[in-house]
C-alpha positions in Angstrom: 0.0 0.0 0.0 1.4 3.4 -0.7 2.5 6.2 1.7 -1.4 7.9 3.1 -0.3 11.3 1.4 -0.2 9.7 -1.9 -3.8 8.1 -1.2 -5.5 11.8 -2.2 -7.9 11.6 -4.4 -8.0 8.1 -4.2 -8.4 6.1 -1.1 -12.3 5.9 -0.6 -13.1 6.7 -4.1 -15.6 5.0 -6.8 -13.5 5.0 -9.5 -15.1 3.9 -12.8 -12.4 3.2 -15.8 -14.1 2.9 -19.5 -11.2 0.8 -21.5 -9.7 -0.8 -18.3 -9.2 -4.6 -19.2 -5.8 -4.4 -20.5 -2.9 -2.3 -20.9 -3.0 1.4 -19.8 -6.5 1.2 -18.4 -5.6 -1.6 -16.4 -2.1 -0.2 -14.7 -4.1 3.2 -13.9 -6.9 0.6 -12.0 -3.9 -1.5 -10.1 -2.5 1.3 -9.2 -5.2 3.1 -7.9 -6.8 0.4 -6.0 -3.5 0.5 -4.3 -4.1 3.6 -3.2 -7.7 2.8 -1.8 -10.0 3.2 -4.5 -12.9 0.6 -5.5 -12.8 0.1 -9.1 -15.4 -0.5 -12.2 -13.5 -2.3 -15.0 -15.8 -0.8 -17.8 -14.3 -2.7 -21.3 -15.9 -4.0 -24.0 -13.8 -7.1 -23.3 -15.8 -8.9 -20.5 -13.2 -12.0 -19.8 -10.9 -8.9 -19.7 -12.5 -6.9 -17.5 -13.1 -10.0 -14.7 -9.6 -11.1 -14.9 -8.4 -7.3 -13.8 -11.7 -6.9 -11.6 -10.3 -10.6 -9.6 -6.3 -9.6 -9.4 -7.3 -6.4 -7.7 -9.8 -8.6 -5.7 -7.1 -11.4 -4.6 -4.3 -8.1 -4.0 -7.1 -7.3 -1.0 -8.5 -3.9 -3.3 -12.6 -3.5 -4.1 -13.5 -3.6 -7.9 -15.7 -5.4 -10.0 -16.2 -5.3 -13.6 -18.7 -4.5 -16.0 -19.3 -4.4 -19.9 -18.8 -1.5 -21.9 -19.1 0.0 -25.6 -18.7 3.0 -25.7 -20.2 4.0 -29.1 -23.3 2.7 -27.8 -25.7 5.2 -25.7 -27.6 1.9 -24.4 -24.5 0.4 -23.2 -23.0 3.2 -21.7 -26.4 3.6 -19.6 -26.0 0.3 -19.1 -22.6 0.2 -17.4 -23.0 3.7 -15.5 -26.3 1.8 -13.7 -24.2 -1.2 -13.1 -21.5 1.0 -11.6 -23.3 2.7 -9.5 -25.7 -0.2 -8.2 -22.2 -1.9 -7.2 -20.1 0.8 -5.3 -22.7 4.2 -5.0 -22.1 8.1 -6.6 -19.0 7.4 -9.2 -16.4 10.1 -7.8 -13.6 9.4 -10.3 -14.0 9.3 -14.0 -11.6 7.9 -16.6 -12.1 7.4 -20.2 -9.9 5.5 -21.6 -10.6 3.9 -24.6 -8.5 4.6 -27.7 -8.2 2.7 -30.9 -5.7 3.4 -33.8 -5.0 1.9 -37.4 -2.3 2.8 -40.0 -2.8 4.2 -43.1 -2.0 7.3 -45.5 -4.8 9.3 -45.5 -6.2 8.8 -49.2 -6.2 5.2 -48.4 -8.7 5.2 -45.4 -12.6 5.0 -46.0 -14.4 7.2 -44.8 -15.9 5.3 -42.2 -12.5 4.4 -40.4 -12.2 7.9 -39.9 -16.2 7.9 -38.6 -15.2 4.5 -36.2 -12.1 5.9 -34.8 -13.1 9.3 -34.5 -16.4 7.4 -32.5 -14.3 5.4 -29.9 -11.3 7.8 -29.0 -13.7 11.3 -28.7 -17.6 10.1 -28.6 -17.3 7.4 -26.2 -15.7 10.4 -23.9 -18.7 12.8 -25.0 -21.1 9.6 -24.2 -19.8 9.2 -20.6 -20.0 13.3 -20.1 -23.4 13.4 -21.4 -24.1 10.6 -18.0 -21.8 11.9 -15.5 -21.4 15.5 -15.9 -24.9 16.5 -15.1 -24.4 14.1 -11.7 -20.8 15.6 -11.2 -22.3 18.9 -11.3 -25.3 18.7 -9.0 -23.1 17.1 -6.5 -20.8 20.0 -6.4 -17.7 17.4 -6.9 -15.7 14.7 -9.0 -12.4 14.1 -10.9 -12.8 13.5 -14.9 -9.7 12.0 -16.5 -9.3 12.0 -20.2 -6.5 9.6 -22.4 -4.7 11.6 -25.1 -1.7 11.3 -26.7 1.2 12.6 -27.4 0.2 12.8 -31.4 -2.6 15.3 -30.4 -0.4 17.3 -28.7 2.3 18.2 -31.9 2.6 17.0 -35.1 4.4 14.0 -36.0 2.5 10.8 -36.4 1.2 11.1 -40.2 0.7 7.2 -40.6 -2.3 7.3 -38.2 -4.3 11.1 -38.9 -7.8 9.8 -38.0 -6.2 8.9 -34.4 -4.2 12.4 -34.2 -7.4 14.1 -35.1 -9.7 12.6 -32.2 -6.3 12.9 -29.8 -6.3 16.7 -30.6 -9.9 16.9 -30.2 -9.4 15.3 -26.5 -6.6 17.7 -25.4 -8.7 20.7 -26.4 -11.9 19.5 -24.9 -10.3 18.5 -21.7 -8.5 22.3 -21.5 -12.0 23.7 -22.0 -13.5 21.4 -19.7 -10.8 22.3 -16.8 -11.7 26.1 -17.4 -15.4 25.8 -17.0 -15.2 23.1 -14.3 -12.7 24.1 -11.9 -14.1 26.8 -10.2 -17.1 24.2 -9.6 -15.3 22.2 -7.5 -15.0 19.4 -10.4 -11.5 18.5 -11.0 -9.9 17.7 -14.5 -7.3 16.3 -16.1 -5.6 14.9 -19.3 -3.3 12.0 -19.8 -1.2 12.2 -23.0 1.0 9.3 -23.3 4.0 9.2 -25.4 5.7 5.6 -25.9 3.9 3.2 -23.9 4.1 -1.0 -24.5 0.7 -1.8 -25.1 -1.5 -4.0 -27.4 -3.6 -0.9 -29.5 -1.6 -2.2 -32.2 -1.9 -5.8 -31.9 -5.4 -5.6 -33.5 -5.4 -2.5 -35.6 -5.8 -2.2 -39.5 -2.8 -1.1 -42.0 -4.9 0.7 -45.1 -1.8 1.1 -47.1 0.9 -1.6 -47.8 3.9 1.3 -47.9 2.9 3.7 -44.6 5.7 3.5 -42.1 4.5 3.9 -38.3 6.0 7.2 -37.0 6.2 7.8 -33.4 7.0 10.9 -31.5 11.0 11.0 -30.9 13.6 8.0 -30.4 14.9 10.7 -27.0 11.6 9.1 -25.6 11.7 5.6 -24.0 9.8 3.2 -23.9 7.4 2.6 -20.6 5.0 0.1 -19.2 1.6 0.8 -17.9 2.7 1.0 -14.0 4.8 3.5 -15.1 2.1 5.6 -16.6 -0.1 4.9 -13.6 2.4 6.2 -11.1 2.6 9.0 -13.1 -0.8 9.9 -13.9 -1.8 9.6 -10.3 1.2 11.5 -8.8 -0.2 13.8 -11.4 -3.6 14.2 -9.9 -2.9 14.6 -6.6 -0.7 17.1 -6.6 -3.7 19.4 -9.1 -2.0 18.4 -12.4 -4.5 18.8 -15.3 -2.0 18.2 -18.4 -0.3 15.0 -17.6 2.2 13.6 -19.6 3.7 10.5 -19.6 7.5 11.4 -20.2 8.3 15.0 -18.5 10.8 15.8 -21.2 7.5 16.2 -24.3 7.2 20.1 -23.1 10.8 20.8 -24.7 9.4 19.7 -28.0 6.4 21.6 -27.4 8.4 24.7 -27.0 10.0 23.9 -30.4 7.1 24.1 -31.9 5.4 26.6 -30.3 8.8 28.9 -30.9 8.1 28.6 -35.2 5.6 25.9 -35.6 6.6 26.3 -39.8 10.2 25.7 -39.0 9.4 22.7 -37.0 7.2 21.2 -39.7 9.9 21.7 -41.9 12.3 20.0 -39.8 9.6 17.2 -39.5 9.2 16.9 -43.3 13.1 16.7 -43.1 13.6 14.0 -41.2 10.9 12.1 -43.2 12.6 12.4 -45.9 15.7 11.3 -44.8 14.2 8.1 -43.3 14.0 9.2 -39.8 10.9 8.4 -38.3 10.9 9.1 -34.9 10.4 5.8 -33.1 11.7 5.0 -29.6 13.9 2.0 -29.3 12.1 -0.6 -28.2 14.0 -3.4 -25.3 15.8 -5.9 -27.2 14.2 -4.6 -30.9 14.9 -1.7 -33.0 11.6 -0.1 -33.3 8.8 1.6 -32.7 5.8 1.9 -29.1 2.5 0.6 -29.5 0.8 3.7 -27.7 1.7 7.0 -28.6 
């Protein structure tokens, strides 16, 4: 169990995780029962979702685990009513659901753009639409939404229907901190960089020649606990933008010092056959989450 100062937000919490069967999602709900949370392992994945739910369970924590789509309104309901009906008032949300595929942009029907565009930025918008109104009347509540590094500056042109929703979830979440704040409703945003997870394991490559370009090779590869310590470190001490490797804001401020320049430098490196992916342990290439 971790120190008691480190238990703030979390140790009596409901804490109800949408996309928390496997990788990210499920180091964030480990790690936070271990700070004294009860957990709802909300995933489309239900074997998933009991298998996390029962190691938390046998490490002595609370959870259980319900199923979850998220581009559905009906099962979204669904698993809000079964959350609540287990544990009481939800006090901590956390979408997390992301999905990602590969592809040069003139390759990629319309409806991928539609699907992923659904999962990484409506399912958020769904579990608002539930919550919010709740979170509001209650006068309290933390909402934590998974970006990415690829929404926060450019760089990952083999996968623009996932940097589109990304963007759209860092700029909803800084809106959402501004009006929700002084409400007493805390906020924040998790943009990962390199993470080792499965979000590629089942995704689709549209185009036969599209290399996968990550963020930096100066950023290293973590694991989900690492994220998980981070994030919640993150939102105790008031953090809203929460990034998985510290060192991202230096390339931010590249950017933001001539965003052309850095494009240019971008469509350099391209060129040149650089592409920007992290080394992974004993392999050459590229993350699975970034």
């Amino acid at each position: 169990m971790a120190d008691p100062a480190s238990n703030a937000p979390f140790a009596g919490a409901n804490a109800l995780i949408f996309g928390s069967a496997k990788g990210i999602g499920k180091g964030v709900a480990l790690e936070w029962a271990r700070r004294g949370a009860r957990l709802i392992i909300a995933d489309i994945d239900p074997a998933a979702a009991a298998e996390t739910a029962a190691e938390i369970e046998r490490a002595g924590g609370k959870a259980v685990a319900v199923n979850a789509d998220v581009t559905s309104d009906e099962s979204m309901a669904a698993a809000a009513a079964a959350a609540e009906a287990a544990f009481g008032e939800i006090t901590i949300l956390m979408n997390n659901v992301g999905a990602a595929l590969t592809g040069n942009p003139q390759d990629i029907p319309l409806g991928e753009w539609r699907r992923i565009t659904e999962l990484n930025y409506f399912g958020i918008l769904r579990a608002l639409d539930i919550f919010l109104p709740r979170f509001l009347a209650r006068g309290s509540g933390h909402i934590v939404n998974t970006a990415s590094f690829a929404g926060l500056y450019p760089y990952a042109i083999s996968r623009m229907p996932y940097v589109a929703s990304k963007a759209a979830v860092i700029a909803l979440t800084e809106s959402l901190a501004i009006y929700l704040e002084p409400k007493a409703i805390r906020v924040s945003c998790l943009m990962p960089g390199p993470v080792k997870t499965d979000i590629l394991a089942s995704h689709t490559s549209w185009s036969k020649d599209c290399v996968l370009v990550g963020p930096g090779t100066e950023f290293a590869m973590l694991q989900p606990a690492d994220v998980a310590v981070t994030l919640s470190d993150g939102m105790r001490d008031g953090a809203i933008l929460i990034p998985t490797h510290e060192q991202v804001w230096s390339t931010v401020k590249r950017w933001a010092q001539s965003p052309d320049a850095f494009l240019r430098a971008k469509i350099a490196d391209y060129a040149r056959g650089d592409f920007g992916r992290p080394p992974m342990p004993g392999e050459g290439a590229a993350g699975d989450k970034a």
